[in-house]
C-alpha positions as CSV (number, residue, x, y, z in Angstrom):
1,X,-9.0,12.4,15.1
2,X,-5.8,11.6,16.6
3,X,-4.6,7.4,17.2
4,X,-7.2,5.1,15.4
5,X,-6.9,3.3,18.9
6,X,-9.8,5.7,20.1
7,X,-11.9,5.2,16.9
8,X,-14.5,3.5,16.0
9,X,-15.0,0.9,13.1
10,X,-16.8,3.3,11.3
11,X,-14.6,6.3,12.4
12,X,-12.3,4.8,10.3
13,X,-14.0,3.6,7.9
14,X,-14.9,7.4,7.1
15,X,-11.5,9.0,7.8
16,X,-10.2,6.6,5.4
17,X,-12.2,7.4,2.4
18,X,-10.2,9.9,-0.1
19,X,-7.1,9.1,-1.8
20,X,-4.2,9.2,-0.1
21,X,0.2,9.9,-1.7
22,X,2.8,7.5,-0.8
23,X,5.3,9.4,1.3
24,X,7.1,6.6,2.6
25,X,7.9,2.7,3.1
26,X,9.7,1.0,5.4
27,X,10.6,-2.9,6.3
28,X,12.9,-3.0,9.3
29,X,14.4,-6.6,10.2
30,X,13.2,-8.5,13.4
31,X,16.2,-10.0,13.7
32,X,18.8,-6.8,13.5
33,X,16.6,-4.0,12.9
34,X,18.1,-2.8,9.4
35,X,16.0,-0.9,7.2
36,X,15.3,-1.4,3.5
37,X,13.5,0.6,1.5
38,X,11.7,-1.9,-1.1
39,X,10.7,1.3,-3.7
40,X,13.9,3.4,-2.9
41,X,14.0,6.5,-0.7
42,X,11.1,8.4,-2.7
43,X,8.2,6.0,-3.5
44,X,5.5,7.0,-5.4
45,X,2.4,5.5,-4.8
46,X,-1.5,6.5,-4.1
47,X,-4.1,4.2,-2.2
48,X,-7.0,5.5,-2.8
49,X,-10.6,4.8,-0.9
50,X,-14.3,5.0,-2.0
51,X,-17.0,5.6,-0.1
52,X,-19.0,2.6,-1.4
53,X,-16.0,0.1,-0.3
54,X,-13.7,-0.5,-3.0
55,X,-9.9,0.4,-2.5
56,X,-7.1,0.4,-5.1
57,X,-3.4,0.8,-3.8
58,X,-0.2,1.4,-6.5
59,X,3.3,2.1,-5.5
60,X,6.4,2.4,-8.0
61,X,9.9,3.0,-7.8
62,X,10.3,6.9,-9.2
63,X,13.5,5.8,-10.9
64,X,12.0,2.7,-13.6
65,X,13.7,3.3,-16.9
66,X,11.6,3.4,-19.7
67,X,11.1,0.8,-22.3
68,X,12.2,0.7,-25.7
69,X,9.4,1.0,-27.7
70,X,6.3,3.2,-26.9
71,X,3.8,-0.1,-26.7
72,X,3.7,-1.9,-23.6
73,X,3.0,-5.5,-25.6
74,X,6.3,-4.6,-27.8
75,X,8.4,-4.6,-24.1
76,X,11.8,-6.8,-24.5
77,X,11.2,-9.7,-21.6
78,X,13.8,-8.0,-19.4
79,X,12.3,-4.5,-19.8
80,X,9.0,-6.2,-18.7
81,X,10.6,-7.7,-15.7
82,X,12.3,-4.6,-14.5
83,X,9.1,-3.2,-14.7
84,X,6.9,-5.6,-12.8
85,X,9.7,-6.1,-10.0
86,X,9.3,-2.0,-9.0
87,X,6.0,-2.1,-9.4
88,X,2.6,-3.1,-7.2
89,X,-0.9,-2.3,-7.7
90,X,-3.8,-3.9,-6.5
91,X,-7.2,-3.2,-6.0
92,X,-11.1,-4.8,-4.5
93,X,-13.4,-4.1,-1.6
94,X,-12.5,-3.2,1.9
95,X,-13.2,-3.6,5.3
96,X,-12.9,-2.6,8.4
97,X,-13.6,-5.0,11.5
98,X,-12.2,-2.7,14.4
99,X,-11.1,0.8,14.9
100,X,-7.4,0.0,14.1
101,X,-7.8,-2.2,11.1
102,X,-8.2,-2.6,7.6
103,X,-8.8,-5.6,5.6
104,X,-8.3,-5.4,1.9
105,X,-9.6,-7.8,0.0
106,X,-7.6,-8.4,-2.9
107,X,-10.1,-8.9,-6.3
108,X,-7.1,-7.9,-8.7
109,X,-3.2,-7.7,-8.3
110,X,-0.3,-7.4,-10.3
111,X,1.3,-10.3,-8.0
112,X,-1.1,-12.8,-8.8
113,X,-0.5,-14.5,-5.4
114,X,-2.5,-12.3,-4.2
115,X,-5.6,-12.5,-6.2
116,X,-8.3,-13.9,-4.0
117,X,-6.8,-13.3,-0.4
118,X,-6.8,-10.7,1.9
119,X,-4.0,-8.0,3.3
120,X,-4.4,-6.9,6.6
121,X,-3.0,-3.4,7.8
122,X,-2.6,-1.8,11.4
123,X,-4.3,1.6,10.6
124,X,-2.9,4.6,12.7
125,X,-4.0,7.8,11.8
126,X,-2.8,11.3,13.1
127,X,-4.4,14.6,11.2
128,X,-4.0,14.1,7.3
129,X,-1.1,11.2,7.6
130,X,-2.0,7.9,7.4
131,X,0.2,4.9,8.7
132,X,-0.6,1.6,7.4
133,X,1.4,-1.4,8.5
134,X,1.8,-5.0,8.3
135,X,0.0,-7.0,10.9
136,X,3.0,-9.2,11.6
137,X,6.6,-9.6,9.8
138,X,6.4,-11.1,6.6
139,X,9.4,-12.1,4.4
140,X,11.1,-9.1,2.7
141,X,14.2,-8.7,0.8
142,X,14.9,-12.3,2.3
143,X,14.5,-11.5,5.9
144,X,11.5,-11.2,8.3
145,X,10.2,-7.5,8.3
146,X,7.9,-5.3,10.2
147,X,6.5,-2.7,7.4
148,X,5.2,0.5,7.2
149,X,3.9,2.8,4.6
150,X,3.1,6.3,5.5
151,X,0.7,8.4,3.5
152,X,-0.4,11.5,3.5
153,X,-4.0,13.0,2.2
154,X,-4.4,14.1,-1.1
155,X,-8.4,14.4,-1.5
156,X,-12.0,13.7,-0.2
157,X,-14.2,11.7,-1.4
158,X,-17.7,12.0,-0.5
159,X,-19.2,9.9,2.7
């Protein structure tokens, strides 16, 4: 299928099942159009979707230096930091209320901000690359920014 524009709810609900790699992320600025790159030019990061409505996203910066000590709990504060501040991950149920969106409801977040609400993404896709984007500018890297995150499939999971 080519545009979720022509799609149907659950047209994209079932395209969208599988797990998908990060292959990029971009926040451009309403007010001059410069682009950041919040996790650097080569993101990692896999979303991944189940068939039974769950989603769980993660994205890192490929370039986070390693701690210390081999125990997570034994982290020095600022190793911790850096660690949290190039990482996201969250995870929780999904929806999809139209054949260009996808509602994910946030059960569990490594931002706990978001614990309990909801992120809303513009879903295009077009063959085995999906575009997800923010549904309106939101404040990054201290300006207002548009956002998109381009994946690209990965694997299938049943349904």
């Amino acid at each position: 299928m080519s545009g979720a524009d022509t799609m149907t709810p659950d047209d994209l609900r079932a395209a969208l099942v599988g797990a998908w790699r990060l292959v990029s992320y971009e926040a451009r600025s309403v007010d001059d159009g410069e682009v950041v790159r919040p996790f650097g030019d080569r993101p990692l990061g896999l979303i991944i979707y189940s068939a039974d409505g769950y989603m769980s996203a993660q994205i890192t910066r490929p370039d986070r230096p390693l701690f210390d000590t081999d125990r997570l709990e034994s982290g020095r504060p600022e190793e911790l930091t850096e660690a949290a501040r190039n990482y996201l991950a969250y995870a929780g149920p999904f929806r999809v209320p139209d054949g260009a969106t996808v509602i994910h409801d946030v059960a569990l977040s490594l931002f706990p901000n978001w614990m309990g609400g909801a992120q809303l993404r513009v879903a295009r896709l077009d063959g085995e690359v999906l575009q997800l984007a923010l549904a309106t500018p939101t404040r990054i890297w201290g300006e207002m920014r548009t956002g998109v995150l381009s994946w690209e499939r990965v694997g299938r999971g049943g349904g």
